[in-house]
C-alpha positions as CSV (number, residue, x, y, z in Angstrom):
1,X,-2.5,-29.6,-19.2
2,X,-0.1,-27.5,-17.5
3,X,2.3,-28.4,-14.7
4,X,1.2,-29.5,-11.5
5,X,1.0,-26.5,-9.3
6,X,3.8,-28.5,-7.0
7,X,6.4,-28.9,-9.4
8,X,6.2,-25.3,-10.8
9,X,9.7,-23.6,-10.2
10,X,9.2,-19.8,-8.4
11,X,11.0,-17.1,-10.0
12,X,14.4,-17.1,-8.6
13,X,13.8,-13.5,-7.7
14,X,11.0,-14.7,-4.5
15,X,13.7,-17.5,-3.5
16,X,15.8,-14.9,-2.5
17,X,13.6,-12.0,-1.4
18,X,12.8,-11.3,2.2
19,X,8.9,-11.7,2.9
20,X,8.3,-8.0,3.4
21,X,10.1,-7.2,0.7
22,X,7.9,-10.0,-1.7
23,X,4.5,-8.7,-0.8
24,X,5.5,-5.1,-1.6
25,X,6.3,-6.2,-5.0
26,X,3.2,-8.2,-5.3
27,X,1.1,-4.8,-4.1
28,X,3.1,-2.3,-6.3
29,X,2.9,-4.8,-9.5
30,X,-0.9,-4.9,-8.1
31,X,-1.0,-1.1,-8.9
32,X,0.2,-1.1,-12.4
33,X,-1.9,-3.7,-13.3
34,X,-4.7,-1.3,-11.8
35,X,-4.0,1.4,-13.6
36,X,-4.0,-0.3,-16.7
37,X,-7.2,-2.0,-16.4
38,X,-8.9,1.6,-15.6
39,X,-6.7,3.6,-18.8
40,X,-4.7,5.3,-16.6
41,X,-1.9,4.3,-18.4
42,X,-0.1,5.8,-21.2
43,X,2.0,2.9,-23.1
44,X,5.1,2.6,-21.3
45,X,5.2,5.9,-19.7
46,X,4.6,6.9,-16.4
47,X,5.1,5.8,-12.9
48,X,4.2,4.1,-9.5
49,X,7.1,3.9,-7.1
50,X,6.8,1.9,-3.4
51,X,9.7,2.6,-0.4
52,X,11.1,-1.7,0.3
53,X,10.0,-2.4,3.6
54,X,13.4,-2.4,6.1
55,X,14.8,-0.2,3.2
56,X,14.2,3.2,3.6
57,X,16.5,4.6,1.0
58,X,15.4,2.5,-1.5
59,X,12.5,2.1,-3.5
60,X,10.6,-0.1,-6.3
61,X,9.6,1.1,-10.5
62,X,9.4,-1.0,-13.1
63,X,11.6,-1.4,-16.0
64,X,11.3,1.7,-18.4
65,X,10.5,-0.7,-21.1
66,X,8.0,-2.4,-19.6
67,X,3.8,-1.1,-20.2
68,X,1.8,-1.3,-16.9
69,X,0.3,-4.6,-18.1
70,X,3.5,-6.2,-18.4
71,X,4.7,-5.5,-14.9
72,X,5.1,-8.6,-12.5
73,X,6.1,-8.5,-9.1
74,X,9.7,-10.1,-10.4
75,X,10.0,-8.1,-12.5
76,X,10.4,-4.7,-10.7
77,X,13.8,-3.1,-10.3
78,X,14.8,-1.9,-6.8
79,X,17.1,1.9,-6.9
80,X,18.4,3.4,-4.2
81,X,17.4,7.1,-3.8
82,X,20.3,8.5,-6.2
83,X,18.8,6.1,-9.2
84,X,21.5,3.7,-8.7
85,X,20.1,0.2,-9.4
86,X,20.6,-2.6,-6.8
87,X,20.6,-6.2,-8.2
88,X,19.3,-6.1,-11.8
89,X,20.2,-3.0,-14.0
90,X,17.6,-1.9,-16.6
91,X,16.9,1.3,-18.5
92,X,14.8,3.6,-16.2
93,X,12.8,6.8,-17.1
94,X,15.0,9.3,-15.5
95,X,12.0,11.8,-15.0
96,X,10.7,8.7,-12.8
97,X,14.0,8.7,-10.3
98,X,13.9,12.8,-10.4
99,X,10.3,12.9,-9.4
100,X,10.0,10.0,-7.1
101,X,13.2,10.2,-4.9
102,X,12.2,13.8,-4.3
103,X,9.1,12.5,-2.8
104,X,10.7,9.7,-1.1
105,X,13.7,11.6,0.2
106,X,11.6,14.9,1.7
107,X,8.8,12.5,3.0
108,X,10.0,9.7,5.4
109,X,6.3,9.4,6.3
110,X,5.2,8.7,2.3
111,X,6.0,5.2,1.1
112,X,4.7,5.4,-1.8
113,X,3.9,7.5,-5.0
114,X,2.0,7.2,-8.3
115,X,2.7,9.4,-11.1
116,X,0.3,9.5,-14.3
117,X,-1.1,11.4,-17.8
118,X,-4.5,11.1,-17.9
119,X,-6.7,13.3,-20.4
120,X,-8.4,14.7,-17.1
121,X,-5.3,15.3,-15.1
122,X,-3.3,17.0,-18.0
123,X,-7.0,19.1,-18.1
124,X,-7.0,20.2,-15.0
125,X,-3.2,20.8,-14.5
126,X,-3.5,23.4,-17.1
127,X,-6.3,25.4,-15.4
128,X,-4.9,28.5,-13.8
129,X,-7.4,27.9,-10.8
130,X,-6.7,24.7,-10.0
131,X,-9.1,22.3,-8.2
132,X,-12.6,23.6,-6.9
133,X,-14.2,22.6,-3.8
134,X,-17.7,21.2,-4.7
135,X,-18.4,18.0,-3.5
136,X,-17.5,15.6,-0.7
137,X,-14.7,13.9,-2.1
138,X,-13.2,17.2,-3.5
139,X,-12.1,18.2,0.4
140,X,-9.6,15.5,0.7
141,X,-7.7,17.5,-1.1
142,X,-8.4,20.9,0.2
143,X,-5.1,22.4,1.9
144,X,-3.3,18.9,1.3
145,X,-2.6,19.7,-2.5
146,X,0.6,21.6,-3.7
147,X,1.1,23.1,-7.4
148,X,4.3,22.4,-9.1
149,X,4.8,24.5,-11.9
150,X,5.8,23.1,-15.7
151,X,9.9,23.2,-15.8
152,X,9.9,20.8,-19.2
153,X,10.6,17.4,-18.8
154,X,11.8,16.4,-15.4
155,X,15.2,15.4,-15.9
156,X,16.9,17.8,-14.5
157,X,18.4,17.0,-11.1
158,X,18.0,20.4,-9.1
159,X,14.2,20.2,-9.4
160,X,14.4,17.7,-6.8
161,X,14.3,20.2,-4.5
162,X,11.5,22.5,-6.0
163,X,9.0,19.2,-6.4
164,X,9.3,18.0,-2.6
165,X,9.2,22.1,-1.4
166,X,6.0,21.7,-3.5
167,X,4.5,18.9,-2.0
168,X,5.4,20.3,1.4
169,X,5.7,19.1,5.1
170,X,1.6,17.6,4.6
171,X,0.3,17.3,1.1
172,X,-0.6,13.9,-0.5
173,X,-1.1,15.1,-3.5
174,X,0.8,17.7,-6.5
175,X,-0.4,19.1,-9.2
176,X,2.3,19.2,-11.9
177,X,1.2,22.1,-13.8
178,X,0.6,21.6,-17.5
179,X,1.7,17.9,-17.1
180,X,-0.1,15.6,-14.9
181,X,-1.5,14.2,-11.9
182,X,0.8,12.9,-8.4
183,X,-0.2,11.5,-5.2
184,X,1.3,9.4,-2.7
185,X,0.7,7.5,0.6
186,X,1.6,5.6,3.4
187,X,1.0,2.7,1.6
188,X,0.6,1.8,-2.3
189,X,-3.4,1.1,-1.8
190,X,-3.6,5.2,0.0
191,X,-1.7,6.4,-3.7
192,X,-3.6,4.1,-5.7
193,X,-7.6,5.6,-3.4
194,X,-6.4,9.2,-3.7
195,X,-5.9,9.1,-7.7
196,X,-8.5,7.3,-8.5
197,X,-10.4,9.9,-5.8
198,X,-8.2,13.0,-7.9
199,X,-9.8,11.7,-11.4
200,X,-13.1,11.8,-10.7
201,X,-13.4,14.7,-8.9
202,X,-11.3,16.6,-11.7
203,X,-13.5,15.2,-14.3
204,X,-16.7,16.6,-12.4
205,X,-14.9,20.0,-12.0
206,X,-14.7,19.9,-15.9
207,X,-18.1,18.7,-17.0
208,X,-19.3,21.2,-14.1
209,X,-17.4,24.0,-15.9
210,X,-18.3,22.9,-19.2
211,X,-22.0,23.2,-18.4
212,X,-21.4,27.3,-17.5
213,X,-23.4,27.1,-14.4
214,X,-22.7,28.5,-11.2
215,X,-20.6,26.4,-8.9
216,X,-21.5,26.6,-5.2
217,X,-18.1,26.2,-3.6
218,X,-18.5,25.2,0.2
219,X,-17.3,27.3,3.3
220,X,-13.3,27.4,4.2
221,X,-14.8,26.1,8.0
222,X,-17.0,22.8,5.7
223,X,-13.8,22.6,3.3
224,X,-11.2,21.9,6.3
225,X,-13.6,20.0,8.6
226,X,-14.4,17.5,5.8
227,X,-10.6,17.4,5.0
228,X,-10.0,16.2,8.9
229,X,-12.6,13.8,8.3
230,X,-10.4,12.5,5.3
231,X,-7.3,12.8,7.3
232,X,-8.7,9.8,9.8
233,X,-9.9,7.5,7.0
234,X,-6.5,8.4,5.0
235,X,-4.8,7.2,8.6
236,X,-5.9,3.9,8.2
237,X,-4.9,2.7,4.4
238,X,-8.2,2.2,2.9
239,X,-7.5,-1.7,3.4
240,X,-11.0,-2.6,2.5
241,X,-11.2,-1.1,-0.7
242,X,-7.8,-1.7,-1.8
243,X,-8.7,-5.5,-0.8
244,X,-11.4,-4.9,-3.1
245,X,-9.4,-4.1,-5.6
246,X,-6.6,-6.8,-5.7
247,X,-9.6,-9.1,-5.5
248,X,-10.7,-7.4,-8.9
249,X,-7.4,-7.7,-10.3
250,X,-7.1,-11.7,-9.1
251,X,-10.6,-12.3,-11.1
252,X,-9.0,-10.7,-13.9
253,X,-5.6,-12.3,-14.4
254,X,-3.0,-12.9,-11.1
255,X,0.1,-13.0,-13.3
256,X,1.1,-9.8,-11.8
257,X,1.8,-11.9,-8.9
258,X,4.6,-14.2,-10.9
């Protein structure tokens, strides 16, 4: 039997971190542990970053070493927005602080962003037309989507400045041409919606294509209507369904809480 729940020792790491600062761990280790459990992931690559509540310039990623199923909530390092580490210093993928602080530091109103590779996302990244508007879910991303074009691997300081021009004063989401998927949020749940949202539409627009049928695109007026409608629900978080999901992820396994 193991140790009575009372005698268990916390990770030092919660003794000493503020509340605030303890749930956003919990949420963001929440994410990876998402992502892995729906094959978003891609071995240890790729990236979810959350802003630390009362700490604007800095924000939370995980270990470079680390897979997504690894990640606990004590086990996230916290950068500040120049990729210095504060606390704990780990090896970091340095395309992760080029692409997120550019995100967090041209977007006071994002808190968070999620960065991944999926088979569909590196699919439709590489079609010169982009996304199609075709069904419901596809407007949430009509006129709130910029297109980042392929630069090589994003290590390179001074394309900062090109990503967050990019992703402009109102998108949630980029398309990192010929690489990958990005989308971000107020809060880690709102990232976490509008990729899992971005996925499946993409894979529609493929099979759609695939089949060589006509696609019946909506109206400009239907398109930005609809993405108004989105706007509202995007205002709010999507609490219920990302309480959905962490109730998912606590049938599953809750270590990602440790």
């Amino acid at each position: 039997m193991g140790e009575p729940t009372a005698l268990r020792q916390e990770p030092t790491i919660r003794n000493s971190t503020p509340p605030a600062e303890w749930q956003a761990r919990v949420e963001l280790a929440a994410a990876y542990r998402y992502a892995q459990l729906v094959g978003w992931n891609e071995g240890i690559f790729n990236h979810i970053t959350l802003r630390v509540p009362g700490e604007p310039d800095h924000f939370l990623i995980k270990p470079h070493e680390l897979t997504f199923e690894e990640v606990t909530a004590s086990s996230l390092l916290k950068l500040d927005m120049e990729g210095r580490p504060k606390g704990e210093s780990k090896p970091i993928n340095p395309a992760a602080t080029t692409i997120h602080t550019a995100v967090l530091m041209a977007r006071p109103d994002v808190n968070a962003a999620m960065h991944v590779h999926t088979e569909v996302g590196i699919a439709i990244s590489a079609l010169k037309g982009g996304l199609k508007f075709f069904c419901q879910d596809a407007m949430n991303f009509y006129g709130r989507t910029g297109y980042h074009s392929f630069e090589g691997i994003a290590t390179d300081p001074d394309e900062c400045a090109r990503l967050a021009r990019d992703l402009g004063a109102k998108n949630h989401t980029v398309v990192l041409r010929n690489h990958g998927l990005l989308t971000t949020g107020h809060t880690i749940g709102t990232a976490v919606q509008t990729m899992s949202m971005l996925i499946r539409i993409a894979d529609a627009q493929l099979r759609l294509m695939a089949s060589g049928g006509e696609i019946n695109e909506l109206s400009p007026e239907i398109c930005e209507h609809t993405a108004q409608q989105f706007d509202k629900q995007r205002a709010t978080g999507g609490a219920p369904q990302w309480a959905a999901i962490i109730r998912k992820l606590d049938n599953v396994d809750k270590s990602y809480r440790d």
